[in-house]
N, C-alpha and C positions, 0 to 999 in steps of 0.2 A: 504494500500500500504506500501511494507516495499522497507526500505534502508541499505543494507549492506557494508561496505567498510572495508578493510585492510590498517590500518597504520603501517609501517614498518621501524623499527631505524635502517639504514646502516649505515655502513661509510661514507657516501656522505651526511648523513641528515636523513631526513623522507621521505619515496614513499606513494605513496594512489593510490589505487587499488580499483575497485569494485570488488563485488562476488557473486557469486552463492551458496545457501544455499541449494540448493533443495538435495543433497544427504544426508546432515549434520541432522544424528539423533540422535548424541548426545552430552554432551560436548566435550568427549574425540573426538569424530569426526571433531568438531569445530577445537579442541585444534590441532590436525591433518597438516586441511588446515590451519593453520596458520603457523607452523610451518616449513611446504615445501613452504611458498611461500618467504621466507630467509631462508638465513645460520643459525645454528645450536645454535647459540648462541645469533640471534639476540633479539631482545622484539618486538615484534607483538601486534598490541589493533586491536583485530575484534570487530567493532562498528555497533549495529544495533537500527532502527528506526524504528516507526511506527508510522506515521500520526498523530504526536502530542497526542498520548495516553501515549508513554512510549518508554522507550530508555533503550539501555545493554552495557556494554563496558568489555569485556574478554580482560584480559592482557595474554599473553604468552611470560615468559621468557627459551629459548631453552629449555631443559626436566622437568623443574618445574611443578608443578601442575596449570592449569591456575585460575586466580583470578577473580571474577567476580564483577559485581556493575550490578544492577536495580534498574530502578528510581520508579517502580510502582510494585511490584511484581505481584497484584492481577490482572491488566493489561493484562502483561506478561504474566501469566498462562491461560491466555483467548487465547492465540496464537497460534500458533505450533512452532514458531521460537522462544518465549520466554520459552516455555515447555522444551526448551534445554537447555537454560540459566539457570535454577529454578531446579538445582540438589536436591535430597535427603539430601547431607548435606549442600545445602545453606538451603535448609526448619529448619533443624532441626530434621527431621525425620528419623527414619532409614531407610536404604534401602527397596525398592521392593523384590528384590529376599531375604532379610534376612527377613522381615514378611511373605512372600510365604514358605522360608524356616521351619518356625517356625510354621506355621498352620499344613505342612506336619508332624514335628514330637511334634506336640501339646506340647507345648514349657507354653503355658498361664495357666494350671493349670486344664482345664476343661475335661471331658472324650469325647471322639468319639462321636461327633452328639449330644452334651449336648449342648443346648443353652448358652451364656454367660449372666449373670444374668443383671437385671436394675441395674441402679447407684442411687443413690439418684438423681442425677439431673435427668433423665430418665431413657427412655430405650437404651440399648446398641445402638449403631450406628453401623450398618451393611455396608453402601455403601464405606466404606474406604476411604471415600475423607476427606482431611485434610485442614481446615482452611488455606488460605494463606495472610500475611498481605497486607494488604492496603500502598501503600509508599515504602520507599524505601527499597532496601535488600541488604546484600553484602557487600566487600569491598572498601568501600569510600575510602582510602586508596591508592587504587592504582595507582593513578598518582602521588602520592605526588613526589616522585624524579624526575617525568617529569618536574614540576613548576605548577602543581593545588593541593591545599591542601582540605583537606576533607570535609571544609565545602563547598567550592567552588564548589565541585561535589554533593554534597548533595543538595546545591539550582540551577543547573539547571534542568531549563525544556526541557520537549520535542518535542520543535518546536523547540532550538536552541542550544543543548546542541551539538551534534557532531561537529558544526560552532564552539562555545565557546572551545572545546576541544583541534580543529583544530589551534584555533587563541595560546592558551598557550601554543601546540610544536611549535608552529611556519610552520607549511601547511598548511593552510585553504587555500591557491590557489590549492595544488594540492590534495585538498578532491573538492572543488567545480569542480572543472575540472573532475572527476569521477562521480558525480554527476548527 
């Protein structure tokens, strides 16, 4: 069971909102509905939960890039809704379409239909799936000018981390109220 909510910094405070993911397929999508649901300038944290497995918290400030934190990545990539959260460059990896890119104009060295050789540790890995860490991932960081500093985000869990979040803007009534 997931829990999504929008926290929203207006002029008046913080609002909390729940939300609807189910269109959201990717971050820039996220980053999207966050952004219409304030003004242009405002900072949005779309916070999502899961059942005590693992928890996300995307920061959106108006046109920036959004920032992300996951508390479990390997978790998260077991999801669909953490699958959006766990970009290409929070992995570390290069993009999908720039390795699709690259197999199309054989970019690795090998000729047309030539296998790629073993490595000393084995044989080539074919299935393209990439190791994803265990723990956390992301920008700890991001609350920090809200008033939670980065270790503080680093040691919550995820049975009370959006609560704990809630309590250090000061709305944990109106996230429980959404809830």
């Amino acid at each position: 069971m997931y829990f999504a909510a929008l926290l929203a910094r207006t002029d008046d405070g913080w609002q909390a909102s729940d939300t609807e993911l189910d269109d959201v397929e990717t971050l820039t999508d996220l980053a999207d509905l966050a952004r219409e649901a304030v003004g242009d300038e405002e900072t949005v944290l779309v916070c999502i939960e899961q059942d005590g497995a693992w928890f996300g918290v995307v920061r959106v400030d108006g046109e920036d890039d959004p920032r992300v934190f996951v508390s479990d990545a390997a978790a998260a990539m077991r999801s669909a809704y953490g699958e959006i959260l766990l970009s290409d460059e929070l992995l570390g990896r290069e993009p999908e379409d720039l390795a699709a890119l690259e197999q199309l104009v054989d970019l690795d060295g090998t000729e047309d239909g030539e296998p790629e050789s073993a490595t000393a540790d084995g044989p080539a890995d074919d299935s393209g799936s990439e190791q994803v860490p265990a723990g956390p991932l992301g920008d700890a960081e991001l609350l920090t000018d809200l008033g939670m500093d980065p270790a503080a985000v680093l040691s919550l869990t995820a049975e009370d981390a959006l609560t704990e979040i809630a309590d250090a803007l000061g709305c944990t009534d109106m996230l429980e109220a959404v809830r």
